[in-house]
C-alpha positions as CSV (number, residue, x, y, z in Angstrom):
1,X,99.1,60.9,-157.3
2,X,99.9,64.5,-156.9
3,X,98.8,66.0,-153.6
4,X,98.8,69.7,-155.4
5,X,95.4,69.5,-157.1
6,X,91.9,68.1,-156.3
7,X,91.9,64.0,-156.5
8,X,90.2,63.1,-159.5
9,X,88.0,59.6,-160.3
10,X,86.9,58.8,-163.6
11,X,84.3,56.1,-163.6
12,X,83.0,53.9,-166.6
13,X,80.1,52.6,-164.6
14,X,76.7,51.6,-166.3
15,X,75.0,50.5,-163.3
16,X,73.0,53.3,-161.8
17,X,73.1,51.7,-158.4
18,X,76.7,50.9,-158.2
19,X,77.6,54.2,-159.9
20,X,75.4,55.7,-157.2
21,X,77.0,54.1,-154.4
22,X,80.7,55.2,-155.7
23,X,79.8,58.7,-155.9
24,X,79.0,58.3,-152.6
25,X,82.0,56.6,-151.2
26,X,84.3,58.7,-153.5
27,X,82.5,61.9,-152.1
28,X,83.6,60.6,-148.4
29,X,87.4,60.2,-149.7
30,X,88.1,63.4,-151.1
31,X,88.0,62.5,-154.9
32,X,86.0,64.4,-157.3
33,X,84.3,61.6,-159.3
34,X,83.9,62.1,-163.6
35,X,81.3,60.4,-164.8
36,X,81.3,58.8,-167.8
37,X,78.2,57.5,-170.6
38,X,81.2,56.6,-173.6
39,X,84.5,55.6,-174.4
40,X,85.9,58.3,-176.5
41,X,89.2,59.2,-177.7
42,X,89.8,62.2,-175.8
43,X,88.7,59.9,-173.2
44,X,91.7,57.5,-174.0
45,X,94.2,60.8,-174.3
46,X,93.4,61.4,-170.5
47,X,94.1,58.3,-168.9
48,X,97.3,58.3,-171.4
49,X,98.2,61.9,-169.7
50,X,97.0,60.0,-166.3
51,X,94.3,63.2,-165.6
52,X,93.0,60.0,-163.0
53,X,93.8,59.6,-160.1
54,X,91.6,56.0,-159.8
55,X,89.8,55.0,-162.5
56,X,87.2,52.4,-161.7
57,X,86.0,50.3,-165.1
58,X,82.6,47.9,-165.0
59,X,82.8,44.8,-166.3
60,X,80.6,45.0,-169.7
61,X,80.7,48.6,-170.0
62,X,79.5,49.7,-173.3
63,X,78.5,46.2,-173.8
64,X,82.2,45.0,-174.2
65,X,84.0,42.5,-172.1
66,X,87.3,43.6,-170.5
67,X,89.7,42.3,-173.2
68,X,87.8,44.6,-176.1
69,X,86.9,47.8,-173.9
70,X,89.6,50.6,-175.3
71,X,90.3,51.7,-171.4
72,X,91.4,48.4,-170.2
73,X,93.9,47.8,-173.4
74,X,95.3,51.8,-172.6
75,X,95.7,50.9,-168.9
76,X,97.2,47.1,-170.2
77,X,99.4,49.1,-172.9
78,X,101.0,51.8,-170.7
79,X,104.8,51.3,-169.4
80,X,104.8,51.4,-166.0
81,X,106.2,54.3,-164.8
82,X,102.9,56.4,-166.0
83,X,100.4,53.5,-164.6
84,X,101.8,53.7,-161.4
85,X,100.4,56.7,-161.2
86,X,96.7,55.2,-161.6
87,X,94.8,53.4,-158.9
88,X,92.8,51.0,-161.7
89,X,90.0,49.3,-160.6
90,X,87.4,46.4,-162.3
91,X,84.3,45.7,-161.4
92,X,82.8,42.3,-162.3
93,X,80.4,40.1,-161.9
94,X,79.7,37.4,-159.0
95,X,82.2,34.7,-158.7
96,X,84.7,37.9,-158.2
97,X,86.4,39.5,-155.0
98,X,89.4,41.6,-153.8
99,X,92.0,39.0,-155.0
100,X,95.7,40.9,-155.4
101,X,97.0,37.7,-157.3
102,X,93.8,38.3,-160.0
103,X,94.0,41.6,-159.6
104,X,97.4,41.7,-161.0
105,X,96.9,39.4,-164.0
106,X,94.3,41.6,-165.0
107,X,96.7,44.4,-164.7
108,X,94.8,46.3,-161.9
109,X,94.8,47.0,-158.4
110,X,92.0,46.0,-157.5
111,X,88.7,43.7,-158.5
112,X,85.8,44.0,-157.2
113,X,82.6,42.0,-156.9
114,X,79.7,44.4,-158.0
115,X,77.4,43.0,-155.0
116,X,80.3,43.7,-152.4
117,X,80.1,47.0,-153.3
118,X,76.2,47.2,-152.0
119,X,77.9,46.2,-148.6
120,X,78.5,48.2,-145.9
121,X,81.9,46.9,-145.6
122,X,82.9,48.2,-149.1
123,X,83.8,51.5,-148.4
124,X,86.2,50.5,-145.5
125,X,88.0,48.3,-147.5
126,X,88.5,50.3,-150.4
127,X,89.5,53.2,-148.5
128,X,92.0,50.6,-147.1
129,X,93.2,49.5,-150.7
130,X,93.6,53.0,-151.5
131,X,95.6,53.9,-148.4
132,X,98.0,50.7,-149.0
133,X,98.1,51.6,-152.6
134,X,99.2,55.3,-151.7
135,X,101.6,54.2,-149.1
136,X,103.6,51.9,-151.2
137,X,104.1,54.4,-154.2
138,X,105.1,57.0,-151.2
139,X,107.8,54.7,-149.7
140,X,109.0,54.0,-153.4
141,X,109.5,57.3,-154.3
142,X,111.0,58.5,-151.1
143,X,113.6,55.2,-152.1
144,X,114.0,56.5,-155.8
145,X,114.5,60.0,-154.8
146,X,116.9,59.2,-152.2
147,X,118.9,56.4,-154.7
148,X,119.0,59.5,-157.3
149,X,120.8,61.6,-154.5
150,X,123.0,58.7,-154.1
151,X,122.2,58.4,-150.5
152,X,121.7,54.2,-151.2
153,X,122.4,51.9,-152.6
């Protein structure tokens, strides 16, 4: 995530009172949320030029399920050194929480239960996971950038 330009959110929510509440909680963190009614392929050419800072994706959106929703098969598809640049995370339905071991399988950063995020604990914890998230890629490309000046390693 670059610090030289507004954060940016892209959201592929269909639930008016979990999209609601994200603006909301987005708002509080700094990121300018883009909301989304369609998958399209400029869409897809964004998240391939990572334009996103997080992109949150519900479960069902456009009345698909994950596996045939063109977002979640980019994210899936892209080599790793562009989707580190993404914080990605699924909404679903009950049964789901913020699992890291599930999360990962699913090749995101996060999943989230779409009631959680009606609690008032949701916004501390994902402005938790985002902080975590952000410190990680910091340390790692403090590492990298001193391993490419030779100074480990």
């Amino acid at each position: 995530m670059t610090e030289n330009r507004k954060k940016k959110a892209l959201l592929f929510i269909q639930s008016s009172d979990i999209l609601q509440k994200m603006i909301d909680n987005l708002d509080q963190l700094s990121y300018q949320p883009v909301i989304t009614n369609t998958i399209t392929e400029v869409t897809i050419e964004q998240i391939r030029g990572m334009f996103y800072d997080i992109i949150f994706l519900e479960e069902g959106f456009q009345n698909l399920s994950i596996n045939e929703n063109p977002v979640f098969k980019e994210i899936v598809r892209m080599p790793m050194s562009l989707r580190r640049n993404t914080f990605f995370v699924l909404i679903g339905k009950k049964g789901k929480n913020p699992n890291s071991l599930e999360a990962f399988s699913l090749s995101a950063n996060l999943l989230l239960d779409s009631e959680f995020i009606k609690e008032k604990e949701f916004f501390s914890m994902l402005q938790e996971e985002i902080n975590s998230y952000l410190k990680f890629y910091d340390t790692f490309y403090r590492v990298k950038k001193q391993m490419n000046q030779g100074r480990l390693g």
